[in-house]
mmCIF entry with sequence, helices, sheets and N, C-alpha, C, O atoms, coordinates in Angstrom:
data_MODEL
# 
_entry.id   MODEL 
# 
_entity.id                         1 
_entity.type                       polymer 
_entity.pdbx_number_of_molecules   1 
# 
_entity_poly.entity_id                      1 
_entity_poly.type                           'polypeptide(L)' 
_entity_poly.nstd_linkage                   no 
_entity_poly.nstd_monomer                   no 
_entity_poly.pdbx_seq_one_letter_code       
;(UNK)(UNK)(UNK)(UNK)(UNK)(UNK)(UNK)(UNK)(UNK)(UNK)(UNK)(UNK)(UNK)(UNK)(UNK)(UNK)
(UNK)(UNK)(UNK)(UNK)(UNK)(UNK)(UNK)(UNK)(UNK)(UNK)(UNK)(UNK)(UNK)(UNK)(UNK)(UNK)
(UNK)(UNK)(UNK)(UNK)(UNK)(UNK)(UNK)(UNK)(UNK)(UNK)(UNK)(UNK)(UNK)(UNK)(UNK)(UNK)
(UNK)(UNK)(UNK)(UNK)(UNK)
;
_entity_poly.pdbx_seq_one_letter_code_can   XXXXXXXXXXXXXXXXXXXXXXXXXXXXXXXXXXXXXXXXXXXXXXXXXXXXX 
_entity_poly.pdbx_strand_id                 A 
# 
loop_
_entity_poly_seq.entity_id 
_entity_poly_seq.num 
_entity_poly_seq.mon_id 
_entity_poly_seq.hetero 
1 1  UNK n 
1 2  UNK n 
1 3  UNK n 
1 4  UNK n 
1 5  UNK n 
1 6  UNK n 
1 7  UNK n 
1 8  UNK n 
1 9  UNK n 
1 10 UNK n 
1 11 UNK n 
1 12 UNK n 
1 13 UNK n 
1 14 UNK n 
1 15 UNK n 
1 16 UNK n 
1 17 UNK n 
1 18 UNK n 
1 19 UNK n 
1 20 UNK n 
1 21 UNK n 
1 22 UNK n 
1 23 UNK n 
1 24 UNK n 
1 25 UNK n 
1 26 UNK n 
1 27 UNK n 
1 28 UNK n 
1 29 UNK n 
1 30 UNK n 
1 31 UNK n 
1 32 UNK n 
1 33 UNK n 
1 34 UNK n 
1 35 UNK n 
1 36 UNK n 
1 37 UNK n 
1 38 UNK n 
1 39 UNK n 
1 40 UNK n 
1 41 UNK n 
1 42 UNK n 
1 43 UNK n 
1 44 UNK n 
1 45 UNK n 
1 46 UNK n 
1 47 UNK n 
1 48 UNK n 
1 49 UNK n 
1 50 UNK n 
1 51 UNK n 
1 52 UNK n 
1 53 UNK n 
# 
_struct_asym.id          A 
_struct_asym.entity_id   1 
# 
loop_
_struct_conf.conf_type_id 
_struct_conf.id 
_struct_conf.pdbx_PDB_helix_id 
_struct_conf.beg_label_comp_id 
_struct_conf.beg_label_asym_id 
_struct_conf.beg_label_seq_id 
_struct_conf.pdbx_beg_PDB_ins_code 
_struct_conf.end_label_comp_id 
_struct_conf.end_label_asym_id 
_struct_conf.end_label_seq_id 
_struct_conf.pdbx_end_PDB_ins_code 
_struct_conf.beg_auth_comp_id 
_struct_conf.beg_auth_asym_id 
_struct_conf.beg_auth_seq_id 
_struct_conf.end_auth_comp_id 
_struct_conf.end_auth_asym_id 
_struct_conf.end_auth_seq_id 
_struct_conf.pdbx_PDB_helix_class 
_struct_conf.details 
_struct_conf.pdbx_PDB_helix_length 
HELX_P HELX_P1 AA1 UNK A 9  ? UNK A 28 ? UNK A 9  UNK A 28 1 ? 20 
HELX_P HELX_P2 AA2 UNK A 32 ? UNK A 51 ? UNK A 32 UNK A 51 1 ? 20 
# 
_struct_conf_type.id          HELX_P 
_struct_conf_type.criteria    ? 
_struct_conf_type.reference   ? 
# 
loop_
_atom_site.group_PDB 
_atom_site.id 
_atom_site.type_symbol 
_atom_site.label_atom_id 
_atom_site.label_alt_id 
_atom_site.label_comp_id 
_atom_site.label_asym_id 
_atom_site.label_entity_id 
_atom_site.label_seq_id 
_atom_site.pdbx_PDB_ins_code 
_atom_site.Cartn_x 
_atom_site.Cartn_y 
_atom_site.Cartn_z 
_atom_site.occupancy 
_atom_site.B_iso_or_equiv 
_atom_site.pdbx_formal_charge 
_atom_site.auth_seq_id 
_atom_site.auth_comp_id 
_atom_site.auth_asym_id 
_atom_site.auth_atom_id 
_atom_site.pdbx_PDB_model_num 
ATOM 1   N N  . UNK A 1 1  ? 93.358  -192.583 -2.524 1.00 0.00 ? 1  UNK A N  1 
ATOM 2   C CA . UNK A 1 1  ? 93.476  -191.168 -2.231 1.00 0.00 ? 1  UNK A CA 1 
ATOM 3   C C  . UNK A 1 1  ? 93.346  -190.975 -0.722 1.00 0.00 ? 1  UNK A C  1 
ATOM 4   O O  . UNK A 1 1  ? 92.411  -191.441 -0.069 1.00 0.00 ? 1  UNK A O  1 
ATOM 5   N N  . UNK A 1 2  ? 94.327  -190.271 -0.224 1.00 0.00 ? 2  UNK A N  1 
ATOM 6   C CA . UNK A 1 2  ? 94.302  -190.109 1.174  1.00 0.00 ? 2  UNK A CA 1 
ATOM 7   C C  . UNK A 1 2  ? 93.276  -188.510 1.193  1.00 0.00 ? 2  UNK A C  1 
ATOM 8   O O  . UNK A 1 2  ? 93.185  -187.681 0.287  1.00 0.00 ? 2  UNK A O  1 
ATOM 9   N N  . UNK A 1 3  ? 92.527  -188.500 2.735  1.00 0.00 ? 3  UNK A N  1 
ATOM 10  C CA . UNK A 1 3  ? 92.243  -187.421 2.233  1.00 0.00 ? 3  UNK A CA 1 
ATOM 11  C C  . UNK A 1 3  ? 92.350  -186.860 3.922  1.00 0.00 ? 3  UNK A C  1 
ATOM 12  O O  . UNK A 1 3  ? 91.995  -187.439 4.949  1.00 0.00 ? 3  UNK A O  1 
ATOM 13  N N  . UNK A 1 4  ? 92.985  -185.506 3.732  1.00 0.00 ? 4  UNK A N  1 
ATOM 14  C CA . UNK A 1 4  ? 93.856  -185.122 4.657  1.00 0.00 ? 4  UNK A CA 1 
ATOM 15  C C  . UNK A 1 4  ? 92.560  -183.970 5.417  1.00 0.00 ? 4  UNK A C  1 
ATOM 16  O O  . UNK A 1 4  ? 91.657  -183.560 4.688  1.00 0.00 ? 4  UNK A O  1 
ATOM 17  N N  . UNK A 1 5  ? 92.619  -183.566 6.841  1.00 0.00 ? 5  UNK A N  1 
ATOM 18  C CA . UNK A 1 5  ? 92.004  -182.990 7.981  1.00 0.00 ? 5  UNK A CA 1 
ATOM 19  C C  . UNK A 1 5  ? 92.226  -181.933 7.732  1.00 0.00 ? 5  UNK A C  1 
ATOM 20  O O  . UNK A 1 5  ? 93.438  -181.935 7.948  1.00 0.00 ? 5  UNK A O  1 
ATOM 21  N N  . UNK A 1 6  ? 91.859  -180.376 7.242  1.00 0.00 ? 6  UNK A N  1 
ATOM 22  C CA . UNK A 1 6  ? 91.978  -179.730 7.827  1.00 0.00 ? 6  UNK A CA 1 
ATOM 23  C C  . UNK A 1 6  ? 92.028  -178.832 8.963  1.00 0.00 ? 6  UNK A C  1 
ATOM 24  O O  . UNK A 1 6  ? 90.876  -178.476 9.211  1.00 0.00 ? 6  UNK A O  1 
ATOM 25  N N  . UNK A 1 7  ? 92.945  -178.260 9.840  1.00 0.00 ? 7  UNK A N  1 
ATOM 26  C CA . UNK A 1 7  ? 92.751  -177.932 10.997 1.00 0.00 ? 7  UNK A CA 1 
ATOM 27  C C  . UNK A 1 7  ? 92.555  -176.176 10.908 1.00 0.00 ? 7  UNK A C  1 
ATOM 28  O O  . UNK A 1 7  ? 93.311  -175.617 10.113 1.00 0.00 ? 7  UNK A O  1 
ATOM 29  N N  . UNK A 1 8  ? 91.650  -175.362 11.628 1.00 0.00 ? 8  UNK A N  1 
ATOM 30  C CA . UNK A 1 8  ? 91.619  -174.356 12.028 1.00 0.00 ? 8  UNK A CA 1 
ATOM 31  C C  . UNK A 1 8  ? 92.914  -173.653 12.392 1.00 0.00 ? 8  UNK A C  1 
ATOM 32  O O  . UNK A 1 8  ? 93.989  -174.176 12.685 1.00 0.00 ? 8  UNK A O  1 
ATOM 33  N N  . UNK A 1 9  ? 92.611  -172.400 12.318 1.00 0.00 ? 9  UNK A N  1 
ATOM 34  C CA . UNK A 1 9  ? 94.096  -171.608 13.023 1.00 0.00 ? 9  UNK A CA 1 
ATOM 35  C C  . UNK A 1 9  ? 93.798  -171.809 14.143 1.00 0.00 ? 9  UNK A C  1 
ATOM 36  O O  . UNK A 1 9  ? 94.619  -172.370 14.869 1.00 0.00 ? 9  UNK A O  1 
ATOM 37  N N  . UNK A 1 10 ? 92.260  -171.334 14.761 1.00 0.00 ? 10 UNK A N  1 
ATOM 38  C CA . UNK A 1 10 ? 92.315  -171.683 16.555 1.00 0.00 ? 10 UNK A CA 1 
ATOM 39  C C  . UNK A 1 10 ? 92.823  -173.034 16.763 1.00 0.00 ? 10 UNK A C  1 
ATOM 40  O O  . UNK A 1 10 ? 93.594  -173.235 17.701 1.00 0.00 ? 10 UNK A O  1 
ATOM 41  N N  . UNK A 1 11 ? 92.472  -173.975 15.989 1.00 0.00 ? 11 UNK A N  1 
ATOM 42  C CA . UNK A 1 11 ? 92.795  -175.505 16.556 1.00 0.00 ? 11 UNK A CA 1 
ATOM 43  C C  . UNK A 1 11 ? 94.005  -175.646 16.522 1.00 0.00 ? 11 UNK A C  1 
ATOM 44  O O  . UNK A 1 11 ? 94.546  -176.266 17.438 1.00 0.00 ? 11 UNK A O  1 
ATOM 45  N N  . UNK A 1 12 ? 94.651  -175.197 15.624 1.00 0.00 ? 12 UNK A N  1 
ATOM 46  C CA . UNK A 1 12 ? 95.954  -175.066 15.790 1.00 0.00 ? 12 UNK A CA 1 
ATOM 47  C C  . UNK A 1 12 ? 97.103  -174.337 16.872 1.00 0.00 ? 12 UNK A C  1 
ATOM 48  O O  . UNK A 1 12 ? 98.248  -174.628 17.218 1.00 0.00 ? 12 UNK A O  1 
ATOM 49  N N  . UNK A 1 13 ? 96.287  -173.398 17.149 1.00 0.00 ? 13 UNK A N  1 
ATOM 50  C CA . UNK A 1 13 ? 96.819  -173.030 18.408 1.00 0.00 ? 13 UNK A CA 1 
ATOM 51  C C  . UNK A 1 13 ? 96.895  -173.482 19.062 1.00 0.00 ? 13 UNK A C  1 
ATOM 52  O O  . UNK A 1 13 ? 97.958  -174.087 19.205 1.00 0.00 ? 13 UNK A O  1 
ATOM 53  N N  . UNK A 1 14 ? 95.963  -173.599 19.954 1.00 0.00 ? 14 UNK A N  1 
ATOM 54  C CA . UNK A 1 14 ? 95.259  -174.490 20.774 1.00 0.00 ? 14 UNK A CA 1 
ATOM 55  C C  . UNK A 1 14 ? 96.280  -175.940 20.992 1.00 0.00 ? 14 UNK A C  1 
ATOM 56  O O  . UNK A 1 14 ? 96.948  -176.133 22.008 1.00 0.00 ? 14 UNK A O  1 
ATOM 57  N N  . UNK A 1 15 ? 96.233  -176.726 19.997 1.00 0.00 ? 15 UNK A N  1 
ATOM 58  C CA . UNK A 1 15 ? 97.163  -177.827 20.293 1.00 0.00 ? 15 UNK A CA 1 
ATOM 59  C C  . UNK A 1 15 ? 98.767  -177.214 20.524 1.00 0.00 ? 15 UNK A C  1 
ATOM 60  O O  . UNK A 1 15 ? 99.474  -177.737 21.386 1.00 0.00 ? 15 UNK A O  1 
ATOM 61  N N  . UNK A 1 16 ? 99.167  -176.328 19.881 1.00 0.00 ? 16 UNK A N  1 
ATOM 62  C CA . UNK A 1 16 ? 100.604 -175.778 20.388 1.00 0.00 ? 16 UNK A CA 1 
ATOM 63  C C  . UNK A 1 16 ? 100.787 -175.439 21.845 1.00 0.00 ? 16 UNK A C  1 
ATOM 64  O O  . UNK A 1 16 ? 101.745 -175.901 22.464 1.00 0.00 ? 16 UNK A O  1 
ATOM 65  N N  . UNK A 1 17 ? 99.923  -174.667 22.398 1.00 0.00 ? 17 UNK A N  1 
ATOM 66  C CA . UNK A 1 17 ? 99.351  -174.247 24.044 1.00 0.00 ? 17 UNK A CA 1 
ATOM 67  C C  . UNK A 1 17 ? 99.631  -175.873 23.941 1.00 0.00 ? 17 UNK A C  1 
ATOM 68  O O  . UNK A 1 17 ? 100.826 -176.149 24.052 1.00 0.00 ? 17 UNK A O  1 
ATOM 69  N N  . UNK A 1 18 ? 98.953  -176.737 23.793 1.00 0.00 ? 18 UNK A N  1 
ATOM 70  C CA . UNK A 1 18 ? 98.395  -178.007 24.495 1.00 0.00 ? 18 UNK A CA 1 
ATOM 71  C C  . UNK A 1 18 ? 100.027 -178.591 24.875 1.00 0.00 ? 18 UNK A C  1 
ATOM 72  O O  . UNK A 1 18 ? 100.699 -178.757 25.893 1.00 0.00 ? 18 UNK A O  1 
ATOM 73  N N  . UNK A 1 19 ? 100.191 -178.780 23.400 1.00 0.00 ? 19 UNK A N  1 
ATOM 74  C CA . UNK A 1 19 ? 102.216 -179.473 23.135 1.00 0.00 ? 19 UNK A CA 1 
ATOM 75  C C  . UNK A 1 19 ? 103.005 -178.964 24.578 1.00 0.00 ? 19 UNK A C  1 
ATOM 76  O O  . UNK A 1 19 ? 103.453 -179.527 25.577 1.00 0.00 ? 19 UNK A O  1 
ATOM 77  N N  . UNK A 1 20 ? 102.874 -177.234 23.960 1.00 0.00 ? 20 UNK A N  1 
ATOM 78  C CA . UNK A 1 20 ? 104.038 -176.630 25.393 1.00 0.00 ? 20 UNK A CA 1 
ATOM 79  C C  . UNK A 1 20 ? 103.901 -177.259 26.676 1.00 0.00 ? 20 UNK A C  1 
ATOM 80  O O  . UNK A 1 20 ? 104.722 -177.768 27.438 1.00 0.00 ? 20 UNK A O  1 
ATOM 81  N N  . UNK A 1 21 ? 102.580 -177.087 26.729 1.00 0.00 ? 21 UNK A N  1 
ATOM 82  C CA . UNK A 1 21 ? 102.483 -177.753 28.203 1.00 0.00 ? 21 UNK A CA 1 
ATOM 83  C C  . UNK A 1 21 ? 102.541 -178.854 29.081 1.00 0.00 ? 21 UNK A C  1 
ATOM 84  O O  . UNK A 1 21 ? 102.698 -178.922 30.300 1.00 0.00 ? 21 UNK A O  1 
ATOM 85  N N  . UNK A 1 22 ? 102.296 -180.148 27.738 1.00 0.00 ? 22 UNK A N  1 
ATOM 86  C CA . UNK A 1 22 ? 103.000 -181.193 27.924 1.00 0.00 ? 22 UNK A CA 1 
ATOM 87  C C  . UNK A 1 22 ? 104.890 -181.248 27.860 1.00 0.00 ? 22 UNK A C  1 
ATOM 88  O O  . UNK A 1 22 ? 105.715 -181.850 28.547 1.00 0.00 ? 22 UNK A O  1 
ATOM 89  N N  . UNK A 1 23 ? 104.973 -180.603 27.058 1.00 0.00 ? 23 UNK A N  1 
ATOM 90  C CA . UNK A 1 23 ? 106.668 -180.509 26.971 1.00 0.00 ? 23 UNK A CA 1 
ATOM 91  C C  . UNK A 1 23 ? 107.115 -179.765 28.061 1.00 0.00 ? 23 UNK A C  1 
ATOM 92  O O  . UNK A 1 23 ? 108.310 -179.954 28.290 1.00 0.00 ? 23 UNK A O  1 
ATOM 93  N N  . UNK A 1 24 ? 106.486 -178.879 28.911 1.00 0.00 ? 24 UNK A N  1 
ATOM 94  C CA . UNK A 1 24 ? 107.155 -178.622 29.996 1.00 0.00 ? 24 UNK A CA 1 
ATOM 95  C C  . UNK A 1 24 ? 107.489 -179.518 31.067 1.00 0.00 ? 24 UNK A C  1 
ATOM 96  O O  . UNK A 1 24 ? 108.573 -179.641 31.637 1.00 0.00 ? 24 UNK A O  1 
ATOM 97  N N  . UNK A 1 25 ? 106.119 -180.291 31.313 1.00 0.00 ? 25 UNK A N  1 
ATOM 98  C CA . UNK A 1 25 ? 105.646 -181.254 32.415 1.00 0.00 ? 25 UNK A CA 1 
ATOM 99  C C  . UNK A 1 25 ? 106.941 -182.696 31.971 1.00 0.00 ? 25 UNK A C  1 
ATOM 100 O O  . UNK A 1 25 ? 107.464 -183.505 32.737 1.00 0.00 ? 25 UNK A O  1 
ATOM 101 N N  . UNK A 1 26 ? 107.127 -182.514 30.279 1.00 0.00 ? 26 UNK A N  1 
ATOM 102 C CA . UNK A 1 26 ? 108.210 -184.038 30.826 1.00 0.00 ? 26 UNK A CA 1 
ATOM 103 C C  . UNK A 1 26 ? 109.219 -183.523 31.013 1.00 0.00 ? 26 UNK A C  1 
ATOM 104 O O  . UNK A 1 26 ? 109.901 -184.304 31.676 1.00 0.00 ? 26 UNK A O  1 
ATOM 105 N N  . UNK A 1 27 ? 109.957 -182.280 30.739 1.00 0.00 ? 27 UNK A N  1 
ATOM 106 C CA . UNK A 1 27 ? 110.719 -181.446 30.668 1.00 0.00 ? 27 UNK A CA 1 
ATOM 107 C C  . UNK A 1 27 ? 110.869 -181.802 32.128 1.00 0.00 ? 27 UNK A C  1 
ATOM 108 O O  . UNK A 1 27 ? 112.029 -182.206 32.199 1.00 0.00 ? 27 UNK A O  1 
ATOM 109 N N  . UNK A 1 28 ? 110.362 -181.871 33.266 1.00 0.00 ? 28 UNK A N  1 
ATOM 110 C CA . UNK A 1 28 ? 110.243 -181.469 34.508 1.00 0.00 ? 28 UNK A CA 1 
ATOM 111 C C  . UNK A 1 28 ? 110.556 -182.667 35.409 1.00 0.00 ? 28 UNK A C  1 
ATOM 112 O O  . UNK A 1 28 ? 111.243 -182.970 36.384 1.00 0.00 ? 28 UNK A O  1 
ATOM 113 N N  . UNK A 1 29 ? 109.605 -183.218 34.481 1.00 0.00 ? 29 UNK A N  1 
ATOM 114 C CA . UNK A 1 29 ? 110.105 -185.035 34.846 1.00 0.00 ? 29 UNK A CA 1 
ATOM 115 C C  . UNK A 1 29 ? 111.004 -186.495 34.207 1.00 0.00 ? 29 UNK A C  1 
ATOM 116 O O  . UNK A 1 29 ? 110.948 -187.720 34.090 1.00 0.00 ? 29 UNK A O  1 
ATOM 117 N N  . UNK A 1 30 ? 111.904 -185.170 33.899 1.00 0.00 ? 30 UNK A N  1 
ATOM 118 C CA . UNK A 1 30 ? 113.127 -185.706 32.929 1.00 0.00 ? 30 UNK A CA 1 
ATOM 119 C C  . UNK A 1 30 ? 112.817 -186.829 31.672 1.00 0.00 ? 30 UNK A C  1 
ATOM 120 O O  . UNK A 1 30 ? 113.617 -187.764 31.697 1.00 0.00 ? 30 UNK A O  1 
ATOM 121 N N  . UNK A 1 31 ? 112.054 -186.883 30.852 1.00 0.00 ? 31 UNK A N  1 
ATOM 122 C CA . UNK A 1 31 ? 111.521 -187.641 29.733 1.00 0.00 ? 31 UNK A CA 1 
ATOM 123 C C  . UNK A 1 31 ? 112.185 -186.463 28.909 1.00 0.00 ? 31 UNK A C  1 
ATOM 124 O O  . UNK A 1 31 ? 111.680 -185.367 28.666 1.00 0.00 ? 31 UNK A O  1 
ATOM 125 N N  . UNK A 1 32 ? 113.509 -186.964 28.512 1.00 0.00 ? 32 UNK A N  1 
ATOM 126 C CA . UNK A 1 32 ? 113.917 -185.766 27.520 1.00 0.00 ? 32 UNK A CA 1 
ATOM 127 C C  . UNK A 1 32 ? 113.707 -185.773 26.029 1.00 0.00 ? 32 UNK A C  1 
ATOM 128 O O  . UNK A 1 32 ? 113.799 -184.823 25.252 1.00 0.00 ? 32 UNK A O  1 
ATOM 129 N N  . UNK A 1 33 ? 113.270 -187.610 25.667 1.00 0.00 ? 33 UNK A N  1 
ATOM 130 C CA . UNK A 1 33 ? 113.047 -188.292 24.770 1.00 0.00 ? 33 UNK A CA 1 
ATOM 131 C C  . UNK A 1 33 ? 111.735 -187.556 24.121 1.00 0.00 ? 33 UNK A C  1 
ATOM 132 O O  . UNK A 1 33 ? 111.447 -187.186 22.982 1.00 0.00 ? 33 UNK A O  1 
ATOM 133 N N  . UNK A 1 34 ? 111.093 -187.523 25.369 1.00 0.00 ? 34 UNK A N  1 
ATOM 134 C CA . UNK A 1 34 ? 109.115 -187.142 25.004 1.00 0.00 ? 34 UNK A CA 1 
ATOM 135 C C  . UNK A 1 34 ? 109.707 -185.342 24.619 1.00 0.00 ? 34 UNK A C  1 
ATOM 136 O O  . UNK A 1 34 ? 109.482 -184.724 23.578 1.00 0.00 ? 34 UNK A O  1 
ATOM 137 N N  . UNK A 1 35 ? 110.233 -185.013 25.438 1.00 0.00 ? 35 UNK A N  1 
ATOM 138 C CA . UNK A 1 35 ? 110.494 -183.666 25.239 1.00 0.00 ? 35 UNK A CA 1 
ATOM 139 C C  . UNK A 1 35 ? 110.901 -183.456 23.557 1.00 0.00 ? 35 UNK A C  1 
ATOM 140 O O  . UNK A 1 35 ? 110.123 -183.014 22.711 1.00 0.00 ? 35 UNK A O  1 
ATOM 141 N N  . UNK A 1 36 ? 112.349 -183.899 23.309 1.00 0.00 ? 36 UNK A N  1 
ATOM 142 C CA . UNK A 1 36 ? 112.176 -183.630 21.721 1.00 0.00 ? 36 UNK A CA 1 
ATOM 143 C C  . UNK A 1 36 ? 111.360 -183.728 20.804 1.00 0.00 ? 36 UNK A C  1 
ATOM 144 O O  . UNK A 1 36 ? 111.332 -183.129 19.728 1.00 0.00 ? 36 UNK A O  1 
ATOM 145 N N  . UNK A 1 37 ? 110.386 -184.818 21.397 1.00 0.00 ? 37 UNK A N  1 
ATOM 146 C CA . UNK A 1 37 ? 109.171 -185.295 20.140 1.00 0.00 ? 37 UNK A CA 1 
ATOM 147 C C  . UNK A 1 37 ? 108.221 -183.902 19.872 1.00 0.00 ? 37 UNK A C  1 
ATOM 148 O O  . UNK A 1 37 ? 107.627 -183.273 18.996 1.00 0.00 ? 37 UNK A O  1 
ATOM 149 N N  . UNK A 1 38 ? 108.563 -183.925 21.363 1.00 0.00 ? 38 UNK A N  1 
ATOM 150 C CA . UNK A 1 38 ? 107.143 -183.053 21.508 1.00 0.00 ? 38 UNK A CA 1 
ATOM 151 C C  . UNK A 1 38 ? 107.634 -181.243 20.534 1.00 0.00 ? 38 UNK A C  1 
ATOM 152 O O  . UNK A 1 38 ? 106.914 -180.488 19.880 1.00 0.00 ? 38 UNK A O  1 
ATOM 153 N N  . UNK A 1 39 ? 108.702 -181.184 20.785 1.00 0.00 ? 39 UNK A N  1 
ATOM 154 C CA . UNK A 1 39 ? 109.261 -180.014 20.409 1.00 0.00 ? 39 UNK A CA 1 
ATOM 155 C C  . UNK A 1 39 ? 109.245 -180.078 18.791 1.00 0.00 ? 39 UNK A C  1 
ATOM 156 O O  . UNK A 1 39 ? 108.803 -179.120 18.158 1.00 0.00 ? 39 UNK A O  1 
ATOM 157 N N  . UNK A 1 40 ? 109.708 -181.156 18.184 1.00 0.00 ? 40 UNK A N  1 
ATOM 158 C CA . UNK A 1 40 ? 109.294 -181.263 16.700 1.00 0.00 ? 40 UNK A CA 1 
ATOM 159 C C  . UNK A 1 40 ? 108.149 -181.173 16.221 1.00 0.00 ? 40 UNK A C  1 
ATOM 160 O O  . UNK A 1 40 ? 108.008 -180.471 15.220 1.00 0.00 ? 40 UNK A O  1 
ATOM 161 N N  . UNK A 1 41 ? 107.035 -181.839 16.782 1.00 0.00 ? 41 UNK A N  1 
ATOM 162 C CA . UNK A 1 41 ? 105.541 -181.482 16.982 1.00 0.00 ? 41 UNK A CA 1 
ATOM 163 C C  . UNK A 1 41 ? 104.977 -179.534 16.583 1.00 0.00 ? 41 UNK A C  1 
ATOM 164 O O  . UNK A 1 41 ? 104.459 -178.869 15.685 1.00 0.00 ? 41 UNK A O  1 
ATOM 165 N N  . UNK A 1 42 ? 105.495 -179.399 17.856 1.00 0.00 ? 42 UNK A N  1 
ATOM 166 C CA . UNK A 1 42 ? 105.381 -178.153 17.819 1.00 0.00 ? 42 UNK A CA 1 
ATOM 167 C C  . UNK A 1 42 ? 105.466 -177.025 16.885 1.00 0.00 ? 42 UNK A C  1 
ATOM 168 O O  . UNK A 1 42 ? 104.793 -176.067 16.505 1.00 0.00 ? 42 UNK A O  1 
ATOM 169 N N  . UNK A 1 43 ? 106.945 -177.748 16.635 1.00 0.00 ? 43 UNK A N  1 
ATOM 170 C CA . UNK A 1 43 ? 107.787 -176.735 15.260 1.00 0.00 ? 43 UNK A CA 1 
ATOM 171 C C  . UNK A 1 43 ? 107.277 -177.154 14.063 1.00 0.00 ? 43 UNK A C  1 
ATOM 172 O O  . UNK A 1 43 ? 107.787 -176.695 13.041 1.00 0.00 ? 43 UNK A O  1 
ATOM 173 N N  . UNK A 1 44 ? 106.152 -178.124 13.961 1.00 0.00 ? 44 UNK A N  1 
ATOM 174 C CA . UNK A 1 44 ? 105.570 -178.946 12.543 1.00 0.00 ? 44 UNK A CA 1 
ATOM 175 C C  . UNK A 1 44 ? 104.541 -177.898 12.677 1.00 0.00 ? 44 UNK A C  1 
ATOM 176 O O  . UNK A 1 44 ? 104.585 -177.067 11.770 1.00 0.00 ? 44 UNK A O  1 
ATOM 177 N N  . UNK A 1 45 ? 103.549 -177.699 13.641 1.00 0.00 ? 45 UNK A N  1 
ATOM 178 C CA . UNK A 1 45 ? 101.885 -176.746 14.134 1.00 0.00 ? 45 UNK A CA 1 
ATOM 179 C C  . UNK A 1 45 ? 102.630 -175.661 13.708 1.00 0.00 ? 45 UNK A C  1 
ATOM 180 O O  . UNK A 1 45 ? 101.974 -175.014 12.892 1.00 0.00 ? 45 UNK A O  1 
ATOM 181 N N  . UNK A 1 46 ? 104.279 -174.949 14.021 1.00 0.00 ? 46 UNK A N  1 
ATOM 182 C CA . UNK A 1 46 ? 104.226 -173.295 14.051 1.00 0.00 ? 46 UNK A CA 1 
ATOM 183 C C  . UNK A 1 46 ? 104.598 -173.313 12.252 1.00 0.00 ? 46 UNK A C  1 
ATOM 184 O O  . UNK A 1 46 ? 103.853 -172.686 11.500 1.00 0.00 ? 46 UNK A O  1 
ATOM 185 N N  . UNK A 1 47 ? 105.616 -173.967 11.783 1.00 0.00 ? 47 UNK A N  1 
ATOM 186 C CA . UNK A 1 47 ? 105.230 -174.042 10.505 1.00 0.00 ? 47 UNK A CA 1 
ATOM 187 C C  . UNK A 1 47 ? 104.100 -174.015 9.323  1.00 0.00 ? 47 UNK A C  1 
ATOM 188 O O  . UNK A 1 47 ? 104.141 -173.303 8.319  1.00 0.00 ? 47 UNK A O  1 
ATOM 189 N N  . UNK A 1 48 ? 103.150 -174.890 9.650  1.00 0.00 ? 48 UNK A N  1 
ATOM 190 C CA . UNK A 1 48 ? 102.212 -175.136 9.053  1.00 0.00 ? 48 UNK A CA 1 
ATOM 191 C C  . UNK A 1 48 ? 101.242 -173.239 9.800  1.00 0.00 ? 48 UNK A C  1 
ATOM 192 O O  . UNK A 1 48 ? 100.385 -172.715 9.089  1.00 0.00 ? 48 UNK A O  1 
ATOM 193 N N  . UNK A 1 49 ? 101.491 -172.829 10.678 1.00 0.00 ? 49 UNK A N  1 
ATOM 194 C CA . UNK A 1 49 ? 101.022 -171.568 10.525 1.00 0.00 ? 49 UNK A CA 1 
ATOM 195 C C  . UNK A 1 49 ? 101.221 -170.582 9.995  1.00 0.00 ? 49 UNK A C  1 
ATOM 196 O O  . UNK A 1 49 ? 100.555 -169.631 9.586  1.00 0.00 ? 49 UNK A O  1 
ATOM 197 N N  . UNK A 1 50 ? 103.011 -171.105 10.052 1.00 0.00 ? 50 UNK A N  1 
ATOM 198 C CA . UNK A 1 50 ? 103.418 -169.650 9.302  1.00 0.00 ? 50 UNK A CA 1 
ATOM 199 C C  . UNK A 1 50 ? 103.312 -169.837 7.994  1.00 0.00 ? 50 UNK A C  1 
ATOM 200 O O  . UNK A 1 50 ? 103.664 -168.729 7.591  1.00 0.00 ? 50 UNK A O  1 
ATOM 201 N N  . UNK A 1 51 ? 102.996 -170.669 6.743  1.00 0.00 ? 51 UNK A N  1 
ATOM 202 C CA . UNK A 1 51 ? 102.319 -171.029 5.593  1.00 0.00 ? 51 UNK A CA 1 
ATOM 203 C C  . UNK A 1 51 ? 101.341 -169.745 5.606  1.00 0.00 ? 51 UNK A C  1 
ATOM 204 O O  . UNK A 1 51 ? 101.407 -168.659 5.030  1.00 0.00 ? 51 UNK A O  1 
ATOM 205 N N  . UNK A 1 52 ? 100.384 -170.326 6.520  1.00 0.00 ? 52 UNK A N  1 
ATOM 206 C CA . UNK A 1 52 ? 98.796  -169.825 6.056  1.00 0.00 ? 52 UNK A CA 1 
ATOM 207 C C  . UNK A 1 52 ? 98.677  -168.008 6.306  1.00 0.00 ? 52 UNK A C  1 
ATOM 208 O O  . UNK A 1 52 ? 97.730  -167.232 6.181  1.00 0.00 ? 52 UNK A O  1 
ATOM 209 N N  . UNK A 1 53 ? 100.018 -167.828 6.680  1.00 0.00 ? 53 UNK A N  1 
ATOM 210 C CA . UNK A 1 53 ? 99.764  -166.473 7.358  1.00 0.00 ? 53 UNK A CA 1 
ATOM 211 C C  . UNK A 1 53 ? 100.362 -165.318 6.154  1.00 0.00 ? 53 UNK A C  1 
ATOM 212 O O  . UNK A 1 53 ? 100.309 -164.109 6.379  1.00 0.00 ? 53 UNK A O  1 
# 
């Protein structure tokens, strides 16, 4: 049995703030690779919010 983390809505925020701001910075420094990851990331945290909401 796996047993899975729940995360807070603040924590969840919080890491989205965190994501953007890394995704800007490779965004900036042309890592376009890190950039998509990071953008799927993101869109996984705003999902999983819009669930709970």
């Amino acid at each position: 049995m796996v047993s899975e983390r729940v995360i807070s809505d603040n924590d969840l925020r919080k890491a989205i703030r965190e994501l953007r701001a890394r995704q800007d910075l490779a965004r900036k420094e042309g890592h376009a690779d890190l950039v998509d990851d990071l953008a799927r990331r993101i869109r996984s945290y705003q999902d999983e919010m819009g669930r709970r909401l």
